[in-house]
C-alpha positions, 0 to 999 in steps of 0.5 A: 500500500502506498502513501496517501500523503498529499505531495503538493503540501507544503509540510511534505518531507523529503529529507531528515537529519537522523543525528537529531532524532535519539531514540535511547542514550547511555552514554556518547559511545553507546546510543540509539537514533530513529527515523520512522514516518513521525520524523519523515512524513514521505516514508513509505512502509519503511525505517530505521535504527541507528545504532552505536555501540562499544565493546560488550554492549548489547541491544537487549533481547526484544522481539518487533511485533510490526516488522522484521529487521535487517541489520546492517554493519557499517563498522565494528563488529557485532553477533546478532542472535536470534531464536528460532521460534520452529527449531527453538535453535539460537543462531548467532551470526558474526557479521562485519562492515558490509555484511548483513543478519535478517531477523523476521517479524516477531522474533526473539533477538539481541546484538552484541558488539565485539569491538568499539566503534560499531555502527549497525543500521538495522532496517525495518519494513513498517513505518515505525519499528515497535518493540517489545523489551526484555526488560519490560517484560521482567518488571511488568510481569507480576512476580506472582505470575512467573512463580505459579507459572514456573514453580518458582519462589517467588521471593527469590524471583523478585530478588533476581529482578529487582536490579532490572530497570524497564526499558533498559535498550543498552545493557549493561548499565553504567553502574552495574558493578556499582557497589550501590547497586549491589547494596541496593540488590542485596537489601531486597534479598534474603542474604546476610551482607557477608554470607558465603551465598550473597552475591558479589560485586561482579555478580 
């Protein structure tokens, strides 16, 4: 289906500076930019993410309810992997500067960049790229739910997800190995501060 948009209209837009348009930013190195019909009225079934991302960081596990997504490497390296939702297979693919990894509508998948300075596009076909987020569904989903769903204490559920922050787009978090957090985690668990079972700062 193509765009009715009225091409005579003076608000027409043919051209977009993607730099000005962030999606998520952790910090200068590791950030997100999107183009989607919001930002450029002309699209037609198609945007994009700009993705920045330095050694060991992650775009978290999420799934595209609206489109499927080709991720494009530009620089750096990255491992796109994604779940096979037919042969419940993770499939990893190392792809470099002009290689690509598809991942269809609906399926499970993250990226890890393996080296600094990565740049991937990844490119959708819908006018804009919806996400469902890992992080998302570990905090809104009630603790009671995934305890009785999968014969879990649901205590010891609550203390693993309590460090999770919802939306989180850019893993780890700047101050994951922050002596605070870890405080902060350990004060909703069950733990003594120096028992042999208390995790660690590096947990």
């Amino acid at each position: 289906m193509g765009n009715t948009l009225d091409y005579t209209s003076p608000t027409t837009q043919f051209a977009f500076d993607v730099n000005q348009s962030p999606l998520f930013m952790k910090d200068q190195y590791n950030y997100i930019n999107v183009l989607g019909i919001k930002q450029l009225n002309t699209l037609d079934h198609v945007s994009l993410l700009d993705i920045f991302l330095s050694k060991s960081n992650v775009v978290e596990p999420h799934y595209h309810q609206n489109a499927a997504e080709l991720v494009y490497c530009i620089s750096g390296s990255a491992i796109v992997s994604i779940l096979n939702p037919y042969t419940k297979q993770l499939l990893n693919y190392t792809i470099t500067p002009g290689q690509v990894a598809n991942v269809p509508q609906a399926w499970w998948h993250y990226e890890m960049a393996l080296k600094d300075h990565t740049h991937l596009l990844a490119i959708f076909n819908a006018p804009t790229p919806e996400v469902i987020l890992g992080s998302d569904l570990l905090k809104f989903t009630p603790a009671s739910v995934m305890a009785h769903t999968y014969c879990l204490d649901e205590n010891l559920w609550k203390q693993v997800t309590t460090p999770v922050n919802p939306t989180t787009y850019i893993g780890p978090y700047l101050d994951c190995h922050d002596e605070n957090r870890m405080k902060t985690y350990r004060q909703h668990t069950s733990y003594p501060e120096h028992s042999p079972h208390a995790p660690t700062s590096s947990f």
